[in-house]
C-alpha positions, 0 to 999 in steps of 0.5 A: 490479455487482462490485467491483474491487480493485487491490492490491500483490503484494509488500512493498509499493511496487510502483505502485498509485497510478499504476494507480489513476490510469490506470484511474480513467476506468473507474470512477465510484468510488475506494474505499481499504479498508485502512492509513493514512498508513503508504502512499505512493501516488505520481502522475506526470502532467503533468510533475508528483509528487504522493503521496498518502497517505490520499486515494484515488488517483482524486482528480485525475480530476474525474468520480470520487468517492473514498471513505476506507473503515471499514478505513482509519485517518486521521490529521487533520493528516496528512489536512489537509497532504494537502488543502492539497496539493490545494487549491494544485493547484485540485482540488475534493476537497469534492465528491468526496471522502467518508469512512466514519464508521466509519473510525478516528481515530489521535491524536497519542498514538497516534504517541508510543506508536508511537516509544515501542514501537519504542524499546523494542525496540531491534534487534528493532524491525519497522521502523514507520513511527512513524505511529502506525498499529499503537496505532491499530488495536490500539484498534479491535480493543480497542474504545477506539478514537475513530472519525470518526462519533463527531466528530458527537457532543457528547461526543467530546472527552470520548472523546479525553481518556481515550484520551489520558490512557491512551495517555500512562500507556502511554508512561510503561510504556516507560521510554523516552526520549521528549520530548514537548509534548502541547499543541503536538500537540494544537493542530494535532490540534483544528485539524485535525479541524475540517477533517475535520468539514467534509468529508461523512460517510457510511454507507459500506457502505450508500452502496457497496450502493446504487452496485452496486444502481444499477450504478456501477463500483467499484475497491477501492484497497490500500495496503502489499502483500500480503507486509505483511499482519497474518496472511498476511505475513513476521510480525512485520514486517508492517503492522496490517491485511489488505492482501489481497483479503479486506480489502476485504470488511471494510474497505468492507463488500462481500460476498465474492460482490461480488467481480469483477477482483483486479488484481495489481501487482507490480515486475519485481524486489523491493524492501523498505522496513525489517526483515524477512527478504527472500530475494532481497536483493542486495548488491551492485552489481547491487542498488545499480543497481536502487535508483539507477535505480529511485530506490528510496526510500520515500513516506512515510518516504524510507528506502532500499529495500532491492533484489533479484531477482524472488521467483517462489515469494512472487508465487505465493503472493500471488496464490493467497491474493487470487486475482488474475485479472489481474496488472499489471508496473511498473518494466520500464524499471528492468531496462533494461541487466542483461545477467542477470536471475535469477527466484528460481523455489525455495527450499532449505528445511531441506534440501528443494527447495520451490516454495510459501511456508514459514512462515519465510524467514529466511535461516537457513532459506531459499536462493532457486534461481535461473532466468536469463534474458537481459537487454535493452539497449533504453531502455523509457521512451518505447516505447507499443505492446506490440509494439515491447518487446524480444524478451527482456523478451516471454521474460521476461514469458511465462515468468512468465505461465506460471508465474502462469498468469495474464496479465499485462495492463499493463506499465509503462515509467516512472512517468508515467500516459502510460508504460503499455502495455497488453498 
């Protein structure tokens, strides 16, 4: 059977959490494929916020098993804060949740070398979110990294304490300020990997063979958004690994030909979380409006997002590069009351009208051209029925379906699991 994947469009924080959640029912397994606790993925239900941050975002539905795939990177002490979370909220992860063994392990150096390497660069810095994310996926790709398989093996402490011992030579290198009590870290380390080792470990490719060979739905859950991955994004201020569909393949071993759905997520505006050119960016009360109403503030990290108009030219380009076939559009409610929306539709690039996304977009070298299109009053968050949505957000959604040429399937109107439409 195909595997789904459901994935950001944007800089990530377009909603992928509560989609997850709403679609879990459909689908025997939850499958995260990529990033680390550097995602936020946000839940409302019941009258109650939860963020997860590792887990994957079918943990609450008891019929579902959720799996942290080979892509993804775990921080013990973060992961085990987030099983606290869950064990207050009587949620029995221990018989559905597992994790590949092939996944890898970001130590408390591995933080440390984050803040050493963004201290280090001063106003050029990306905009890490200091989890330690970026060191930990270079040592994959430079073959020291520790993995969770390896926590079954004698000799794993072993393999710690020379990583350990070569991450802290590498903050020495820095030359930068930063203080430190590795002990104390590596108490809540080791006490945190013994509530790892008690979770089950698998084969993790072999256990998503098997399921599609006997029939079992699947969804691939992303994290960040397609516009932060390593090779497709506004580098350097991307994230450390593939947000986009092809990540999937890599990070839980499916076969690209295993493939079925790619939903898109995307917000009915933009937002951005750190540095980076963004094209669309307002700065003025317009943008304000959109963070206050929207609460635009980071999951994980609680910085202020940055805001602006929908960017038409990087949505196309996001879903020509994961070939979504079915797109899903959050925060309509948010949008309530403009009486202008504006849909970056082109950019001016070095003197040229262009439609497709250049290599740069600093705003040197690109001005967004805008569409206008009238705005609606109507208060969203209580409506459930596609037919009772306002005359203008139906212009607004047909326009950007003819454009994607592809149908977007589900609006959502606030950020319970209840305020979903589906379309």
């Amino acid at each position: 059977m195909a595997v789904d994947l459901l994935l950001g469009l944007q800089w990530g924080d377009e909603g992928k959490g509560k989609i997850v959640d709403v679609l879990t029912s459909k689908y025997n397994i939850i499958a995260r494929f990529q990033g680390g606790p550097n995602a936020g993925h946000t839940l409302v239900f019941n009258g109650k916020k939860h963020v997860l941050h590792t887990i994957p975002s079918g943990i609450f539905h008891d019929e579902a098993t959720n799996l942290v795939g080979n892509g993804v990177v775990i921080d013990p002490v973060i992961f085990k804060k987030e099983l606290d979370k869950l064990e207050e909220q009587d949620v029995d992860y221990r018989k559905s949740l597992l994790i590949s063994r092939k996944a890898h392990i970001i130590l408390p150096t591995h933080r440390l070398l984050d803040a050493a390497s963004e201290t280090a660069k001063g106003k050029a810095k990306i905009g890490s979110t200091l989890k330690g994310i970026g060191p930990t996926y270079m040592d994959k790709t430079g073959r020291n990294g520790l993995r969770v398989g390896d926590l079954e093996l004698n000799t794993w402490k072993d393999k710690y304490r020379a990583l350990a011992d070569k991450h802290e030579s590498m903050i020495d290198f820095y030359n930068v300020d930063i203080q430190y009590d590795l002990k104390e870290l590596e108490t809540d380390f080791f006490e945190a990997v013994k509530v790892l080792k008690s979770l089950k470990f698998i084969d993790s490719e072999e256990y998503i063979y098997q399921a599609q060979k006997s029939g079992q739905s699947i969804l691939a859950e992303g994290a960040q958004g397609s516009l932060l991955d390593i090779d497709f994004g506004t580098y350097p201020f991307v994230t450390s690994s593939n947000t986009t569909a092809a990540g999937a393949c890599t990070g839980l071993g499916v076969a690209p030909n295993k493939i079925g759905e790619v939903f898109g997520i995307f917000k009915a505006y933009t937002t951005r979380v750190g540095s980076g050119p963004f094209p669309t960016e307002l700065f003025d009360i317009d943008g304000e409006t959109m963070a206050k109403v929207g609460h635009e503030f980071g999951a994980t990290t609680g910085r202020p997002r940055r805001c602006g108009w929908l960017d038409l030219v990087a949505l196309k380009y996001a879903c020509q590069v994961n070939g979504v076939t079915q797109l899903m559009m959050m925060k309509a409610d948010v949008l309530s009351g403009f009486k202008t929306l504006k849909v970056a539709t082109g950019y001016k690039y070095k003197g040229e009208t262009i439609t497709h996304l250049p290599y740069n977009i600093e705003p040197e070298n690109v001005e967004p051209i805008y569409s206008d299109f009238k705005g609606w009053s109507e208060d969203l968050t209580e409506m459930s029925e596609a037919s009772t949505l306002p005359s203008e957000l139906n212009d607004y959604i047909d326009f950007l379906e003819k454009e994607l040429e592809i149908p977007i399937t589900i609006v959502s109107v606030g950020p319970d699991r209840k305020q979903t439409i589906f379309r």
